[in-house]
Structure formats: structure tokens, C-alpha cells
C-alpha positions in Angstrom: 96.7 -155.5 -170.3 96.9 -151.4 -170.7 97.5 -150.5 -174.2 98.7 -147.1 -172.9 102.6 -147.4 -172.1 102.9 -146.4 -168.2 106.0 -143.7 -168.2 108.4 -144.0 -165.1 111.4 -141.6 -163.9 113.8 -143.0 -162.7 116.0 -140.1 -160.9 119.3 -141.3 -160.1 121.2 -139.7 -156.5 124.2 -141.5 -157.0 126.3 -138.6 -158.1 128.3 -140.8 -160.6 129.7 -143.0 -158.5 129.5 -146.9 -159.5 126.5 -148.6 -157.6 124.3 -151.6 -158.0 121.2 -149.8 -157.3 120.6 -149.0 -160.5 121.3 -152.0 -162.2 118.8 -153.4 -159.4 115.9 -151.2 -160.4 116.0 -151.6 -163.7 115.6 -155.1 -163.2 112.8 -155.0 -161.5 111.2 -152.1 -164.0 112.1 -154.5 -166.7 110.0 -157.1 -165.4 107.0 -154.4 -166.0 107.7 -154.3 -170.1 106.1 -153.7 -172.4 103.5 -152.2 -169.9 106.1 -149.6 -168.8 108.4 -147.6 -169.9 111.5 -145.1 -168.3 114.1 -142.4 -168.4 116.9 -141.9 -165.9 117.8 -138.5 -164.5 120.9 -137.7 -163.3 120.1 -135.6 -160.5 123.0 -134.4 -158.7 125.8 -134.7 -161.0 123.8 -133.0 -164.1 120.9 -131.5 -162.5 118.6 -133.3 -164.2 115.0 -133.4 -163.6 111.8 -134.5 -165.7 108.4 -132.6 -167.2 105.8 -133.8 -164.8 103.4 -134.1 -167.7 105.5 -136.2 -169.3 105.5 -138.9 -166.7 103.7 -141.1 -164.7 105.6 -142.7 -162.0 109.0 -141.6 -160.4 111.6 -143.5 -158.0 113.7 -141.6 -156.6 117.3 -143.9 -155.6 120.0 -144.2 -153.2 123.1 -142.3 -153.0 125.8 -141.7 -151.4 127.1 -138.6 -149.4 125.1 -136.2 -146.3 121.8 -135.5 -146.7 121.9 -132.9 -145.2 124.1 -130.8 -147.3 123.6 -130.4 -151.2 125.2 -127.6 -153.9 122.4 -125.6 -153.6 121.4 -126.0 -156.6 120.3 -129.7 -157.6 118.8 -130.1 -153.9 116.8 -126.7 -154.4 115.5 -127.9 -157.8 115.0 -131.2 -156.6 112.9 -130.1 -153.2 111.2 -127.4 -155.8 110.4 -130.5 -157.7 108.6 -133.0 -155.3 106.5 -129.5 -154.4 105.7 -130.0 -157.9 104.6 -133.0 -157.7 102.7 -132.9 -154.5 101.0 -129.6 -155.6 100.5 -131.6 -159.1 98.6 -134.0 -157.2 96.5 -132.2 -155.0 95.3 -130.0 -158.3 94.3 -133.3 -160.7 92.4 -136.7 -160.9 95.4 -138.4 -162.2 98.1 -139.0 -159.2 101.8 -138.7 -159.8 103.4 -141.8 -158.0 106.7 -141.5 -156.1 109.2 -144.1 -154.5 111.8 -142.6 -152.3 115.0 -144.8 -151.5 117.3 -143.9 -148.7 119.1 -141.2 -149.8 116.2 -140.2 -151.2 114.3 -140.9 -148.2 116.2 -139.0 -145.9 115.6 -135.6 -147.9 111.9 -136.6 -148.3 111.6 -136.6 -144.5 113.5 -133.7 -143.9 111.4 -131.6 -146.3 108.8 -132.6 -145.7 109.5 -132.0 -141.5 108.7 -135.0 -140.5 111.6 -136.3 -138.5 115.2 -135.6 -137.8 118.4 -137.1 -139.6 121.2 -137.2 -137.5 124.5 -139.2 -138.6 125.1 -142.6 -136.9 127.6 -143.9 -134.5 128.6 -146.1 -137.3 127.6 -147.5 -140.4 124.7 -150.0 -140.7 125.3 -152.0 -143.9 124.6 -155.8 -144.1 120.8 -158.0 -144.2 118.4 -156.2 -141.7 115.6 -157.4 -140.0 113.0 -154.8 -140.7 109.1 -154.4 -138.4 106.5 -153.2 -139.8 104.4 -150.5 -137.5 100.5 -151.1 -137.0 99.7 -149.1 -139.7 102.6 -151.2 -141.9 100.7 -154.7 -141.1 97.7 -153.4 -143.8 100.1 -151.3 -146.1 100.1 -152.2 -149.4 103.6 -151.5 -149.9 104.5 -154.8 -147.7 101.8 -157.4 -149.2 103.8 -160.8 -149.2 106.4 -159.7 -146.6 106.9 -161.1 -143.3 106.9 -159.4 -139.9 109.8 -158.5 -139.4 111.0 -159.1 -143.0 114.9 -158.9 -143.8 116.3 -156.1 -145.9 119.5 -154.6 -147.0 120.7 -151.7 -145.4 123.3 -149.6 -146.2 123.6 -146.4 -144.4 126.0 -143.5 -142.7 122.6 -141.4 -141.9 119.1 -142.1 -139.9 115.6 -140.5 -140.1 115.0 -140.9 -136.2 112.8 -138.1 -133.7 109.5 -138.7 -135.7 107.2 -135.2 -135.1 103.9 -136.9 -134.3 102.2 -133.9 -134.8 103.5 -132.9 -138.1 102.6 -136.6 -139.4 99.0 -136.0 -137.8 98.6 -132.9 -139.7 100.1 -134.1 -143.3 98.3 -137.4 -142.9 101.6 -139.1 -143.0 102.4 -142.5 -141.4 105.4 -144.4 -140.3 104.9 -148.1 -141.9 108.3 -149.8 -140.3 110.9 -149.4 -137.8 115.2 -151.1 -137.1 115.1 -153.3 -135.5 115.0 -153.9 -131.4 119.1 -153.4 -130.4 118.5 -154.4 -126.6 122.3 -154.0 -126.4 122.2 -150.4 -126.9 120.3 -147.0 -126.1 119.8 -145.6 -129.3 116.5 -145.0 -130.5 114.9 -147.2 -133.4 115.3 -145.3 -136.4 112.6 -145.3 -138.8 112.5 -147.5 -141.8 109.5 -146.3 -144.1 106.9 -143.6 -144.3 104.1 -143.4 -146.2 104.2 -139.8 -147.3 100.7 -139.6 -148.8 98.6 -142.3 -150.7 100.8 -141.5 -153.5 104.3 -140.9 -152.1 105.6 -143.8 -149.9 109.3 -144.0 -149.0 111.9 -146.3 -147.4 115.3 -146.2 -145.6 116.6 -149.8 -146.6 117.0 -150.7 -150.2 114.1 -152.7 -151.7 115.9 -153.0 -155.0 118.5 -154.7 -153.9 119.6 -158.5 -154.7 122.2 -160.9 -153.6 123.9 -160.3 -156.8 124.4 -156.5 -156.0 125.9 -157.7 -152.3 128.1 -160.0 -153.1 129.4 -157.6 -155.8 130.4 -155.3 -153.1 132.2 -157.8 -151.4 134.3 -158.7 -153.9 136.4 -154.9 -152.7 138.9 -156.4 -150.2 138.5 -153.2 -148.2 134.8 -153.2 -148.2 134.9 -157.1 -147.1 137.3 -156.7 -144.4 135.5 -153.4 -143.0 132.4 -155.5 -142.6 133.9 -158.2 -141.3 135.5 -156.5 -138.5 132.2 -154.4 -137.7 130.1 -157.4 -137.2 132.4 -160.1 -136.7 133.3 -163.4 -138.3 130.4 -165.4 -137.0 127.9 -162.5 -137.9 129.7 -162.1 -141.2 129.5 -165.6 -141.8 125.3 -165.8 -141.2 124.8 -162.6 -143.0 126.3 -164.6 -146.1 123.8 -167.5 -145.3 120.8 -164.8 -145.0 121.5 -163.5 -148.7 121.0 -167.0 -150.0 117.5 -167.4 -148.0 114.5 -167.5 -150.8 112.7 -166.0 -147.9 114.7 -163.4 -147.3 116.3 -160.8 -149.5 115.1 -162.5 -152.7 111.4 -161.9 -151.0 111.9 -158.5 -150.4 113.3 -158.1 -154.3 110.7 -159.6 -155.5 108.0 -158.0 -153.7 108.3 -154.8 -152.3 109.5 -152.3 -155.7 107.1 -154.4 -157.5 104.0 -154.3 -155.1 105.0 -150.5 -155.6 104.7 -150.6 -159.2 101.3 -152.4 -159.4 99.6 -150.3 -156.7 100.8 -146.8 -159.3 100.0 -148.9 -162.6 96.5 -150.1 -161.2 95.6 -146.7 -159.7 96.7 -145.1 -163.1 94.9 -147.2 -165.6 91.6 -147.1 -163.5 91.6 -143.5 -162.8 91.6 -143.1 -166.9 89.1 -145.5 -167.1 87.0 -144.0 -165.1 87.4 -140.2 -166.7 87.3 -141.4 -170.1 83.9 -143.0 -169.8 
């Protein structure tokens, strides 16, 4: 076991408004202790943002609200930051790790210039099948996951328009794609990049757990706006998809995690190596 304590960020996007996200990655962080252990940041409601010496691993959540848009000041320091950190990396032996979450995601692919984010027809929220690319099949990030593996997605906004080019030149690589709506014409949108070997990001929420769904149910609105978006019969085998151990649980109990080991492996052998 490392004797060093592994130091994660955990920078919160939710602009103060209640979620289950958070409570849902802290789960999964806890199950790292005492090996790990982290800070939150409020981003955007305080402008909060770590010392990159300080830490050693960062995920970057959810959030509610346009991606596109920010106050011009917590979206400039945080796109000032992740140059930071990529610049951080490119200048030492010792990699900064980086987990970007929908929200998250979205402004990572943006900066970055990746891919376009347009605003959907309508809101995809619900359990998701989710394909991994080619280049998903072998990434890490999805060891222990099916193809397609199911998800919960929760979004207003897509990453979709992937610039082959720009991905060519940053090394960049999309790892999983919507799924195939034969019904309509709309363009898969994409589901997860991997950024670099240290930055890896996705559109659905990895953190999340039936506990944190059913939660949102339990607003009469919420229910009711689902219900009549995907219909009863839908509705009803959505409910029976959260309570699949394949399903949701697997992707809880894999994908964050999987995450997690890849940065805590990488960072204890890295110092192994430069301290001998």
C-alpha cells in the first residue's frame, strides 16, 4: 500500500444548487481511504480553484446551466487553470490526473476545440446505453464494462461535430458514442474523450447510483416530466434497468474507480522510479 497520501481535487460545477453528484463521488473517493485524500472547490459559485503543487488528482463534476456561457470570470480562471495543468504536465515527470464530468466535459471539448456543443431538441435524462469506439474497446477507462454498457445521462447540451483533424493533431481520441436512434436524424453525440493519457473525460455521469436516481424522482415534477418524455412503458423499464447489478451498479463500481487506480498506480510508480 503507498505510505504517501494520494491528494485529489474535487472541483464542484454545481453552482450551489442541490445535486447527488457529489454525494456520489465522494462515495466512490471514500472507498480509496486511507490511500487518498480530497478537497472540494466550489468553482463557480466562489471561484474557487486549487495550487497545482498541492494536488495530485482532480475531477472535475457535473453541473447544471449552458456551457457555453460563464461570468467571465470563474470560466476564464477555470480554462486558465486546465492550461495549467496541461502545461504542468508537459513540463514534469510527475502527471497531474484529470476527470471531466459532463458539464465539465462539455467545456473541456470546447476549449480544447475539439468538437461543437450545440443544445438538444430535448433533454436526455434516464439509463443510457452507452458504445464504446475502437479505440474505447482497449481504454482503460472502461476495463469491466460491457459493449454497449448502460449509464445515466442527464443532459440539456451535446458535444457532437468531432474535428478529426484537431483530435489528430492533439493526440486526442473519442472512446464512446449515444447510442444508435434509428428513429431519428440527429447525429450520435459523443460520450467520452480521452483528452491526453492523463486527461480523459465523459458526457454521462459515471458517479452516479440508483440511490442518487431514485432521489430525483421522489420531485413529483421531475417524475411526471420523465414520464411523459419517454412514456409509461419506457418509464417503467428504465426503473427495472437501475436495479440491474449489470447495469448502473457496474458502471458505479467501475468506471470513477478504474479512473482512480490508473492516476494512483501511475503516481506511486513514477516516484518510485525517480526516487531510486
Amino acid at each position: 500500500m503507498p505510505t504517501r497520501i494520494i491528494k485529489i481535487a474535487l472541483l464542484d460545477m454545481y453552482n450551489g444548487m442541490p445535486n447527488q453528484g457529489m454525494r456520489c463521488i465522494i462515495d466512490v473517493i471514500n472507498r480509496f481511504s486511507p490511500v487518498v485524500s480530497f478537497e472540494i472547490f466550489d468553482v463557480r459559485l466562489k471561484c474557487e480553484l486549487p495550487e497545482i503543487n498541492k494536488f495530485d488528482i482532480y475531477i472535475s463534476t457535473g453541473g447544471p446551466g449552458n456551457p457555453l456561457l460563464g461570468d467571465g470570470q470563474w470560466d476564464k480562471k477555470y480554462y486558465e487553470f486546465i492550461d495549467s495543468l496541461t502545461k504542468w504536465n508537459n513540463e514534469n515527470n510527475i502527471k497531474k490526473h484529470v476527470l471531466f464530468i459532463c458539464h465539465s466535459f462539455q467545456m473541456a471539448c470546447l476549449h480544447f476545440g475539439l468538437a461543437t456543443v450545440t443544445k438538444r431538441n430535448d433533454t436526455s435524462f434516464g439509463v443510457m446505453t452507452i458504445h464504446k469506439t475502437k479505440e474505447g474497446l482497449t481504454d482503460p477507462l472502461f476495463e469491466g464494462l460491457a459493449d454497449p454498457f448502460y449509464a445515466i445521462d442527464s443532459r440539456d447540451y451535446q458535444v457532437v461535430q468531432p474535428k478529426l483533424s484537431v483530435f489528430a493533431k492533439k493526440g486526442a481520441k473519442i472512446i464512446s458514442l449515444e447510442k444508435i436512434r434509428d428513429n431519428v436524424q440527429y447525429e450520435r453525440a459523443i460520450m467520452a474523450v480521452r483528452f491526453t493519457d492523463n486527461f480523459v473525460g465523459t458526457q454521462f455521469h459515471p458517479e452516479a447510483d440508483p440511490i442518487s436516481f431514485v432521489s430525483h424522482l421522489r420531485n413529483k415534477e421531475a417524475k411526471e416530466k420523465i414520464k411523459n418524455v419517454k412514456g409509461k412503458k419506457k418509464f417503467r423499464s428504465m426503473l427495472e434497468d437501475l436495479m440491474d447489478d449489470d447495469k448502473i451498479y457496474r458502471t458505479n463500481e467501475t468506471l470513477i474507480p478504474n479512473f482512480l487506480r490508473i492516476a494512483i498506480n501511475d503516481l506511486m510508480k513514477t516516484k518510485k522510479m525517480l526516487s531510486n
